[in-house]
N, C-alpha and C positions, 0 to 999 in steps of 0.2 A: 555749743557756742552761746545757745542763748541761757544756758542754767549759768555762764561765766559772766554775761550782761545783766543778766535782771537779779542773781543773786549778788552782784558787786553792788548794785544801784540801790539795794535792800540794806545789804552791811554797812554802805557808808551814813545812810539815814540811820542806823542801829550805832552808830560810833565804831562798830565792827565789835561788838560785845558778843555775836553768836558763830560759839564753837563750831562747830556741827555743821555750820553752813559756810564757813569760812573753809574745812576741809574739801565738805564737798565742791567748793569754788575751784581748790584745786587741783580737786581729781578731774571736774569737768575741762579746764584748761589742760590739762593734758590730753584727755581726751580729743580735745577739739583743735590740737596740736598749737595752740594758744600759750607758746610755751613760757613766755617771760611772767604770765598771771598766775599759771599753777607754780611757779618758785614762788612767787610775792606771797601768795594764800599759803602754801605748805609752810613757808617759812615762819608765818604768824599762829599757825596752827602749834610748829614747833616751841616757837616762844612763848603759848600760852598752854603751854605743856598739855595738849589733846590729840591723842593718838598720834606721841610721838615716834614709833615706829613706823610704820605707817606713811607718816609725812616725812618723816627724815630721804626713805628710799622714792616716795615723792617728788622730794624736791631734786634729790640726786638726778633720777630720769628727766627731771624739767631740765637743768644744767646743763646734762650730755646731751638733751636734743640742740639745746642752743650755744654747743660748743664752748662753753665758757670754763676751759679748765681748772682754773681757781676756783672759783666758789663752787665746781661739783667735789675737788680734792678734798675743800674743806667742812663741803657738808658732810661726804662719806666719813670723814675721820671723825668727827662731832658724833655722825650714828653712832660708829663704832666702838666708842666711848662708853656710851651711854646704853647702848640696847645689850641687854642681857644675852651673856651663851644662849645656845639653845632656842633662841629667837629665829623663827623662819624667817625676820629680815635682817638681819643680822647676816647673814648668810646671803641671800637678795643684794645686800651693800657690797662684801664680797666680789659678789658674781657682777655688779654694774662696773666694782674699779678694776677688776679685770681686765674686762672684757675693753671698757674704755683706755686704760693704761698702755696695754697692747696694742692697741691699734692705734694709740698715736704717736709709740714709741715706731713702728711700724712705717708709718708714715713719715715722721723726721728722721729716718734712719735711708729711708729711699730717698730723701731730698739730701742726704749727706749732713745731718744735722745730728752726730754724734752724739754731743752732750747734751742735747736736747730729748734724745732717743735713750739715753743711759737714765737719764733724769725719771722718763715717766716709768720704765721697767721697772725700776727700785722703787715705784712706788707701788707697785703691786706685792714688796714685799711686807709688808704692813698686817699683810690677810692673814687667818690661822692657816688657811687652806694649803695645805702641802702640797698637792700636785699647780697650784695657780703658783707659786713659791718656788718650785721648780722649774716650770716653765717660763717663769718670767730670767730664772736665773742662767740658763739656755740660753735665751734670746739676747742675755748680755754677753756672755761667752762666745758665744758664734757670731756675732755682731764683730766684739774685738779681735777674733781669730780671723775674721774674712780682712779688716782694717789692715792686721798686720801682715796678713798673705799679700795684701794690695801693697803694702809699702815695700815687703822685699821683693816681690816679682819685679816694681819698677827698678830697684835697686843694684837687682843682679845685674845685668846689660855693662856696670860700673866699677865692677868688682875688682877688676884687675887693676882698669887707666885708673881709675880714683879709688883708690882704697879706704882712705881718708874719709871721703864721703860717704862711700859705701859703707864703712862701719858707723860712721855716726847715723844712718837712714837704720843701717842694721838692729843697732840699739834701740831704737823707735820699739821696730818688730816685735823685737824682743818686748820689751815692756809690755803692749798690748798681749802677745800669748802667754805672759807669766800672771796677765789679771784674768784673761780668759781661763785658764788654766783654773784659777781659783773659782770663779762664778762654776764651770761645768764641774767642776769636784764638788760644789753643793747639790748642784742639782742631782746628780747623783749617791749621794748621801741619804739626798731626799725621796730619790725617787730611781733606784738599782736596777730597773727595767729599762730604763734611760738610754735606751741603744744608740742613739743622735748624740747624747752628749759624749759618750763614750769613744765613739770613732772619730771624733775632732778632738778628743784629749791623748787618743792614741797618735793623731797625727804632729800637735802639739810636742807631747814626746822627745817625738824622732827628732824636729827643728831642735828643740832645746838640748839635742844628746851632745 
């Protein structure tokens, strides 16, 4: 906390012309969980192009500590761009929109906030990483298989008095297992050992026989 006070009170007298210390500004704010001044610092460090690796997955962890889903989306995809394969952050970047993307699809998906929950999963497909790629593509499949189990379980009870109804809820269903269907057919593509996605495409199937 105080390398984040007495090296800001230095930079601004310096016009903020020193690299090197403008990084470590923002590593110390992270550190000092000071999280909105290590985005400010990584970010300038990024713009003055000094260990932009580095600061890119920097600034990223500053974002996700402070919840700010946009500007971490847009930082990770900016790394992404830019840091070379083979880059151990590269990889780091990867593993931060993971892990983040998941659990807040995760999150809007328990408050019932479908599109909002479909929204962050697909953004984990972005990554090289096959097994993150798979798993995210799962979490969308069994998301929309449980949706449309839930639409037609309330639907049966209807089946006979309102048929009408019952088939247009039925159609609903449908839709939702014929997309789930497609998301668990990649994940398995991607990843054959898949046994989770496998047994909700088998059960998929049967509905759709």
């Amino acid at each position: 906390a105080t390398v984040v006070t007495k090296y800001g009170e230095y930079l601004k007298q310096n016009n903020y012309q020193d690299t090197a210390r403008i990084f470590n500004c923002g590593y110390a704010g992270n550190q000092a969980k000071n999280y909105a001044e290590a985005a400010k610092y990584f970010d300038m460090a990024v713009k003055m192009n000094y260990n932009v690796d580095d600061s890119y997955v920097g600034e990223a962890m500053a974002y996700r500590n402070l919840n700010k889903t946009e500007e971490f989306l847009t930082t990770v995809k900016e790394g992404l761009k830019v840091i070379p394969d083979g880059n151990k952050n590269k990889t780091n970047l990867e593993k931060l929109l993971y892990g983040y993307c998941i659990k807040q699809g995760q999150a809007a998906q328990k408050k019932g906030d479908l599109a909002g929950a479909e929204k962050m999963y697909k953004e984990v497909l972005a990554v090289s990483n096959k097994d993150y790629q798979s798993n995210a593509y799962y979490s969308l499949g069994a998301m929309l298989y449980g949706n449309g189990a839930k639409i037609l379980q309330a639907a049966t009870p209807i089946a006979t008095s309102e048929p009408d109804k019952y088939n247009a809820e039925k159609a609903k269903a449908d839709k939702d297992f014929k997309q789930a269907k497609e998301y668990l057919t990649k994940a398995v593509e991607l990843d054959p050992k898949d046994e989770n996605s496998k047994k909700i495409l088998a059960s998929i199937n049967d509905i759709l026989k």
